[in-house]
N, C-alpha and C positions, 0 to 999 in steps of 0.2 A: 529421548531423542536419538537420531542415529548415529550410530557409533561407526567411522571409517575402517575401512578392511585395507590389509595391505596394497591391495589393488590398488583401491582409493588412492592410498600416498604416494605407490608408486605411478600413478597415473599423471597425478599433480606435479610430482617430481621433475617426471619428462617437458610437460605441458612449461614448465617455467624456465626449465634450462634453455628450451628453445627459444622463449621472448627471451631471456638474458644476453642469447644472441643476433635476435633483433633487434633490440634494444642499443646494441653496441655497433651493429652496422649502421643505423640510423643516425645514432651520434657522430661515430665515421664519417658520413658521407655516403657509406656504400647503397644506401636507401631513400629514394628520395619523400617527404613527407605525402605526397599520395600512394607511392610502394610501400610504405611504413599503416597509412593509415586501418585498410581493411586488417591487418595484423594486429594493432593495441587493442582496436575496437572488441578485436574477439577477446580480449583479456580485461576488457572490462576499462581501459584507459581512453579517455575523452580528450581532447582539447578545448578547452572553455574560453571565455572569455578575456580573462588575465593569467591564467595557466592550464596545465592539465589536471584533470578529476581523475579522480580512479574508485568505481562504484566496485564497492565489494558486495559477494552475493551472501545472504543469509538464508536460506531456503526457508520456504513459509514462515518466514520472521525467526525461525528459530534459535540461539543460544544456549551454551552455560557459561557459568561466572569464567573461568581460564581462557574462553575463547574474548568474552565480555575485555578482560583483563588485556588481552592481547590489543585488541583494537585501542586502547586506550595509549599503550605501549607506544605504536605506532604514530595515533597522535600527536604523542609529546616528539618521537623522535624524528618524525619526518616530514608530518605538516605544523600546523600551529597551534597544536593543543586541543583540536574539536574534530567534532565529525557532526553528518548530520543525514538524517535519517530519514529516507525519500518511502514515497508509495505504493513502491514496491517492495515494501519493507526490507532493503538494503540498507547500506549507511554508504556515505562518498566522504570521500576524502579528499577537499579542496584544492593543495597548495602543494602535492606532492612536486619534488623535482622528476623529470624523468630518470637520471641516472639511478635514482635511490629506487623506482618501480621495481625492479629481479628480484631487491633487500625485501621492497616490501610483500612481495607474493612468498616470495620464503617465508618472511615472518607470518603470514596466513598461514602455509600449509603447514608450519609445524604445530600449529592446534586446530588442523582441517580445516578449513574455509579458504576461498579462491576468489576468483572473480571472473574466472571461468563464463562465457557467453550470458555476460548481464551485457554487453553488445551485439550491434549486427543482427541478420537478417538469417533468422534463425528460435530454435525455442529458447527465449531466456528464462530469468528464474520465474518457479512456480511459487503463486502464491497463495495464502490459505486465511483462514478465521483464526486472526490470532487469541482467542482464546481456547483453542480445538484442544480435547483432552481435557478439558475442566469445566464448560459450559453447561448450566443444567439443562440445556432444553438441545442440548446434541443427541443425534440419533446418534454418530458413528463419527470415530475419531477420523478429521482429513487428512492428518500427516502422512500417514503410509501409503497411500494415496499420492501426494504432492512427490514424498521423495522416490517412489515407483515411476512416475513421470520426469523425475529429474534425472535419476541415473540412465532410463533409458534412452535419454536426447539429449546425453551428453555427448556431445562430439559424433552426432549418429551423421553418418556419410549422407543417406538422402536428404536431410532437412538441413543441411551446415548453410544453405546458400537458397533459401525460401525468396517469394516475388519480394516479403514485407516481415520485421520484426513478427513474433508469435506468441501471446502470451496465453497463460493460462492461472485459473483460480479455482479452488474449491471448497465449497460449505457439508459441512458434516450436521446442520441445523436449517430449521426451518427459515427462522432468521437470520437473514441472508448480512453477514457482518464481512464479507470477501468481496463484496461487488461483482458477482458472478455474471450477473446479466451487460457486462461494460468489456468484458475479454474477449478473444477470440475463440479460447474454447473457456465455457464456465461448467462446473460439474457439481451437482448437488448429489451426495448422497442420500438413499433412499432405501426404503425395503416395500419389495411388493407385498400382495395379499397373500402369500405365505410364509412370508419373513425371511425371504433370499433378500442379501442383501445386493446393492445394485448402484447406476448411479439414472440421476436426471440430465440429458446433456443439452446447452445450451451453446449455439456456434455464432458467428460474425456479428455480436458487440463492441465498441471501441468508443473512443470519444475523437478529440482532435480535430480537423477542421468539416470533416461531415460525422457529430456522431448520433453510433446509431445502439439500439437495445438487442440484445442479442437472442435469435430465433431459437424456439425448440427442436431439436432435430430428434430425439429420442426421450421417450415418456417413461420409457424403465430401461437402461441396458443394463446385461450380467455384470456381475462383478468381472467375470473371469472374462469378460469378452473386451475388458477396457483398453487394453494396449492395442488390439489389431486393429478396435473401432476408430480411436483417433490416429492411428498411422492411416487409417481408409483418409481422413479428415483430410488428413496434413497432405496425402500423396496427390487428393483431386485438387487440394488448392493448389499446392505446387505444379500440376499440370496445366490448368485453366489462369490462375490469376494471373493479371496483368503485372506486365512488366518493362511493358511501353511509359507508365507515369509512375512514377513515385507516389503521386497523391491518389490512385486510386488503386493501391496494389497491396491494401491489406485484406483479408478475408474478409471484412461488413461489403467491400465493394463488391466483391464476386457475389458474395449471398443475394445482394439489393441486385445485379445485373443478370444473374442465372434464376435468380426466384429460388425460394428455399425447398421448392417441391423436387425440382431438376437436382439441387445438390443433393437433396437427400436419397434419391435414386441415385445418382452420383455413386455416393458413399456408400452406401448398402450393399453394390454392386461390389463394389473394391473390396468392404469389409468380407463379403464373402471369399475373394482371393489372397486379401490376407492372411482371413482364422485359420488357411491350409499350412501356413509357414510356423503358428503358435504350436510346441507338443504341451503346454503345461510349463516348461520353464518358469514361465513370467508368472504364474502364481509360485512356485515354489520360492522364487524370488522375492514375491509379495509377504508369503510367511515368513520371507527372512526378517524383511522389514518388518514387520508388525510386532515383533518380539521384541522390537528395538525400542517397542511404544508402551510397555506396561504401566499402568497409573502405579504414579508414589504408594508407597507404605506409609498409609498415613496415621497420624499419631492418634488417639482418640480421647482426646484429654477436654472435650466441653470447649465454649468459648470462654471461658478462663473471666471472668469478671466482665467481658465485652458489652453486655446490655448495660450494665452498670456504669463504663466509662460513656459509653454512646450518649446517656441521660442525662451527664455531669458535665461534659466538654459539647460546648456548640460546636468551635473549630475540628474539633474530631468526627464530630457531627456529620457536620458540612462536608470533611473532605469522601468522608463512608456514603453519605447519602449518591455523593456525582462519580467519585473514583472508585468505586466496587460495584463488582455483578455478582449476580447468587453461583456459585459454585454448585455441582455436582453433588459435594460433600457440606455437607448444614452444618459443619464445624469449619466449614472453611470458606474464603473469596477468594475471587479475582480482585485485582488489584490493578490500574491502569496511574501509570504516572504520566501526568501531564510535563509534555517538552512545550507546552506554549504560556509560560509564566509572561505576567501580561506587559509588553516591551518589547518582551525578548525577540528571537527568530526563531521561525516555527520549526520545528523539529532539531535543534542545534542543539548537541549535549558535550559538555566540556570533558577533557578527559579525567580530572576527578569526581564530577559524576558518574562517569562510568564505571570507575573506582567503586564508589558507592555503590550503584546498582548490582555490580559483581559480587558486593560484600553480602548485602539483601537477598540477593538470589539464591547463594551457597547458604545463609545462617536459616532461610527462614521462607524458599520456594521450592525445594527440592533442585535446587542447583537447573532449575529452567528459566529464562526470562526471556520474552518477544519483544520481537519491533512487530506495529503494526500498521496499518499501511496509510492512518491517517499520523501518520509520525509524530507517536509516544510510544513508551516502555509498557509490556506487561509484567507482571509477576502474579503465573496463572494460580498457584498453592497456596495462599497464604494461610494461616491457622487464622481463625478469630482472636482468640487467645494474644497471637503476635500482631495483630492488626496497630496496637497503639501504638509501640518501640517502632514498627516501621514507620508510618506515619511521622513520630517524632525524629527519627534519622535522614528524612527525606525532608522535612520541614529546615531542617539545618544544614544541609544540602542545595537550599532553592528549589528543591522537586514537590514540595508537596499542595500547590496552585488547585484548587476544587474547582477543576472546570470543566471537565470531559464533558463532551457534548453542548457545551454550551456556548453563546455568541464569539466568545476568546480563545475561542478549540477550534483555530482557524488552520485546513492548509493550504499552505500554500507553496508555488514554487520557486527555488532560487530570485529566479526571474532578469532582469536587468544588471543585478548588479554581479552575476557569475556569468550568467549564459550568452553563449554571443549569438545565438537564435533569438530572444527574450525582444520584444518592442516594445517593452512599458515595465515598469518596477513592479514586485509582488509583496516584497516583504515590509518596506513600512508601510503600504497601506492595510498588510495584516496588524502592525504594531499601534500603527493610530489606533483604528477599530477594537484593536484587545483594550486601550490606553483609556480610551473614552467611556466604552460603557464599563470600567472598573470604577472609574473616577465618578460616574454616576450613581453604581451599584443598580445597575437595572439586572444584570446576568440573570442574577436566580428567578426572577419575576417576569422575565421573556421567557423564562424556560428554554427545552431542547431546542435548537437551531444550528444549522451545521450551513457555516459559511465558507464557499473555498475559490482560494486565487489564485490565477493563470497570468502567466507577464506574457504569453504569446498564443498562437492561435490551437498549436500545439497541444494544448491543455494538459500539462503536466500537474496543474494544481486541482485537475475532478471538476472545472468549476459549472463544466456542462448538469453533473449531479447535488448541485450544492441546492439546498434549501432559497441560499440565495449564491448565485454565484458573479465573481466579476471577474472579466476578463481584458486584460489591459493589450491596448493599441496604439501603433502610435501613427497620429491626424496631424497632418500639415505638418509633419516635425514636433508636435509634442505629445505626450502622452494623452490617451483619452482611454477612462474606461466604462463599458457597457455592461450593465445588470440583465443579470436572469432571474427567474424566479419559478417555481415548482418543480423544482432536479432534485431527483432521488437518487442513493444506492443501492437501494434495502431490496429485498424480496416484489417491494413493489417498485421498480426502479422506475424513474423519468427522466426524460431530457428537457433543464430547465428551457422555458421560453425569453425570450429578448422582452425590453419591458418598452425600449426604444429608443432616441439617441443618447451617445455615450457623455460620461462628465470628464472633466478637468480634474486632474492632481489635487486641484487645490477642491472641486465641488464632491467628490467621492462619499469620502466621512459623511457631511451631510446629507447625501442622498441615503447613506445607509441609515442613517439617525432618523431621513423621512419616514422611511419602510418599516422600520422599529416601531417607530411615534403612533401610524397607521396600525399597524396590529394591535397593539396595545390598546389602542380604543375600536377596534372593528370588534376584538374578539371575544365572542359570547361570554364564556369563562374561564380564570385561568387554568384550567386545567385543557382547554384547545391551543394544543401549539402553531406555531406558524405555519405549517405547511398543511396543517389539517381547515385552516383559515382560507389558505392560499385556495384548497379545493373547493374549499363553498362558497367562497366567495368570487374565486377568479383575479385574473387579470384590472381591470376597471378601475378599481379605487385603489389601487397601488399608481396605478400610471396616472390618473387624477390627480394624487398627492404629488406626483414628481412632476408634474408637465406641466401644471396649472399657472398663471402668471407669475406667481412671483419666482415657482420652485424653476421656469423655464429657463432664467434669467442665468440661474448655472451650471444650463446645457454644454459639452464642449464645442 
């Protein structure tokens, strides 16, 4: 992972001594809460609901155990013991006081990490395939990548003050695990028919209250040509986007109002006034980074008895078959720990958890672990050999739920009961739904399904991509929520469709238990999942099943 230069620390340094004295003028008086607010935001400090959040940044999900160790730290000593870990593969921090915000950015920067523009109108953190660097079916690792985009929009003069937030994603694999097609800029790695390597660039996706799938703007660009192309990006949106509305002043609005033929002459144009200002810098820059990215020294000792234990233990079984992907190295996995133990809240890890995860990481992943951006833990390295001892440490833990991917690997956001945007709760209707079908034991026999929830229009919870998504509202003053159905994030991405009117708090569960019920007997075999259903079958006999006299009855 990257390792900070003194730059870095002294960068950071400066950056916190200055909120420490905003921070103090605010408290003072000498600031009033709308003078004060453009100022937190850039530091990553919210004001929520019942207090302020303060979203820390992890760059492409990335960690090691010290830093892991740190967050836990802070936890215990400044909010309530937890943290919890959003889709932007960041983690926030609930319940901070503001006086203790200076302590806690300090306590960041002394094991690197900030919170540096995860706010504001500007590029926040980038984000990546949290399995990148272990994936077998990756072309090219995206971290060096992700943190060449970070370092250079950090604090960059032009873009500090954009029409709209900017985000950005990149996959180093075919399969698209970043949600590249939903960002504002998404970048797939590539090599042409020579074997230059390069990227695929995809501009104005987003979700939230129009969203849209994000257009192709470039079929191969250089590698080397990557910083000037998206400074061309960033510089025509920043000239053209709106900035008359807030709601239509993210880049998908410009693309949908200019047509992507005109931006892409746009951009092309610029990019060429750009590449006059790059000598080479930004790749030698780019080799800095890459050096930073060497795969482990990995041990080469067989999977140590692992087909043996796999044969013997179902629950070991079970958790290898849903919580591991094939690794690069055939002595080794990926390992994804599920944060949605079924009850619990989706993404919320206690600080001896993290403990734990820190300890896992240093003994037994090459001292790497991810957040990824449907909020769980990776651990990309793991040996076969160690697969069981982890397993068993994470089982005694709470961490080790075999659900990845499946109906109770729900995300969702804060929603109602943090956010003061939020118009309907998010998080127990993800805790009914994990509650129910555990209590049924259908999970494994639905098979993959990826359900995600939004408490506002916002869509902080993906739930426009969700297999099935709901999005809560609140009608006449009470909550009501309305289902989507065929949203994708994958390579083939969609924006789920509305199925028609929304339910009731109390009618939800059930309507998602209709939808369930419906597949279950629609689907040819089980080995066709729900969304491959959804395709051949359609619309029709999901809204039949919900709308029909009786299911009408608990419309909201």
């Amino acid at each position: 992972m990257y390792r900070y230069s003194d730059f870095d620390r002294a960068f950071l340094t400066r950056r916190n001594q200055q909120f420490r004295d905003q921070v103090a003028r605010r408290i003072s008086g000498a600031l009033t809460e709308d003078e004060f607010r453009p100022l937190r935001l850039m530091n990553g400090l919210y004001l929520q609901l019942h207090a302020y959040m303060l979203r820390v940044a992890v760059p492409y999900g990335a960690l090691n155990s010290r830093q892991m160790n740190a967050l836990a730290d802070i936890a215990d000593r400044w909010d309530e013991g937890y943290g919890h870990i959003t889709t932007r593969q960041n983690i926030q921090f609930n319940w901070p006081k503001l006086c203790d915000v200076p302590d806690i950015l300090d306590a960041l920067a002394a094991v690197d990490m900030h919170a540096t523009q995860t706010s504001g109108n500007c590029v926040r953190a980038v984000t990546a395939d949290h399995f990148a660097g272990a994936a077998a079916d990756e072309i090219a690792d995206p971290r060096p990548t992700a943190e060449l985009i970070r370092q250079w929009f950090a604090d960059h003069p032009e873009f500090a003050f954009l029409p709209r937030k900017f985000k950005f994603a990149v996959t180093g694999s075919d399969h698209d695990r970043a949600v590249i097609k939903v960002h504002d800029i998404g970048l797939q790695l590539v090599r042409n028919a020579s074997g230059a390597p390069g990227y695929r660039v995809l501009i104005g996706g987003g979700l939230g209250r129009t969203p849209m799938i994000a257009r192709l703007i470039r079929e191969f660009l250089p590698q080397a040509d990557l910083l000037p192309y998206i400074e061309a990006v960033l510089a025509v949106y920043n000239q053209i986007g709106r900035r008359d509305n807030k709601y239509k002043a993210r880049i998908k609005i410009t693309v949908h109002e200019h047509k992507i033929e005109t931006i892409r002459a746009m951009v092309e144009q610029r990019f060429l006034e750009q590449s006059a200002y790059f000598d080479g810098a930004d790749q030698v820059l780019l080799a800095e980074i890459e050096r930073n990215f060497t795969p482990p020294a990995y041990k080469s000792s067989g999977s140590g008895g692992f087909e043996a234990t796999l044969a013997s233990d179902p629950i070991f079984r079970s958790f290898v078959d849903t919580n591991t992907a094939q690794h690069k190295n055939p002595d080794y996995a990926i390992v994804s720990v599920s944060l949605k133990k079924h009850g619990d809240t989706p993404g919320d890890i206690s600080s001896a958890q993290m403990r734990v995860i820190a300890k896992l990481a240093k003994t037994y992943s090459y001292d790497d672990l991810r957040f990824s951006h449907e909020q769980n833990i990776v651990l990309p390295h793991v040996a076969k050999s160690d697969l069981k001892t982890v397993h068993a440490t994470l089982k005694e833990a709470g961490l080790a739920t075999a659900n990845i991917g499946l109906i109770s690997d729900i995300i969702a956001c804060p929603g109602m009961d943090y956010c003061d945007l939020a118009t309907a709760r998010s998080i127990p209707v993800a805790q009914d739904i994990a509650n129910r079908f555990d209590a049924l034991k259908l999970e494994r026999d639905i098979g993959p399904l990826k359900i995600k929830i939004s408490g506002c229009i916002n869509a902080c919870g993906h739930h426009h991509v969700g297999h099935i998504g709901i999005l809560g509202l609140e009608k006449a003053g009470v909550e009501s929520y309305q289902i989507t159905l065929g949203g994708d994030g994958s390579e083939d991405a969609a924006i789920g469709k509305p199925v028609g009117p929304g339910f009731s708090a109390q009618a939800i569960l059930p309507a998602i238990e209709t939808l369930i019920d419906t597949y279950l007997d629609l689907r040819g075999d089980p080995s066709e999942s729900f969304r491959a259903l959804f395709q051949r079958l359609g619309m029709t006999p999901f809204k039949h099943a919900l709308y029909g006299q009786e299911a009408r009855t608990n419309a909201a």
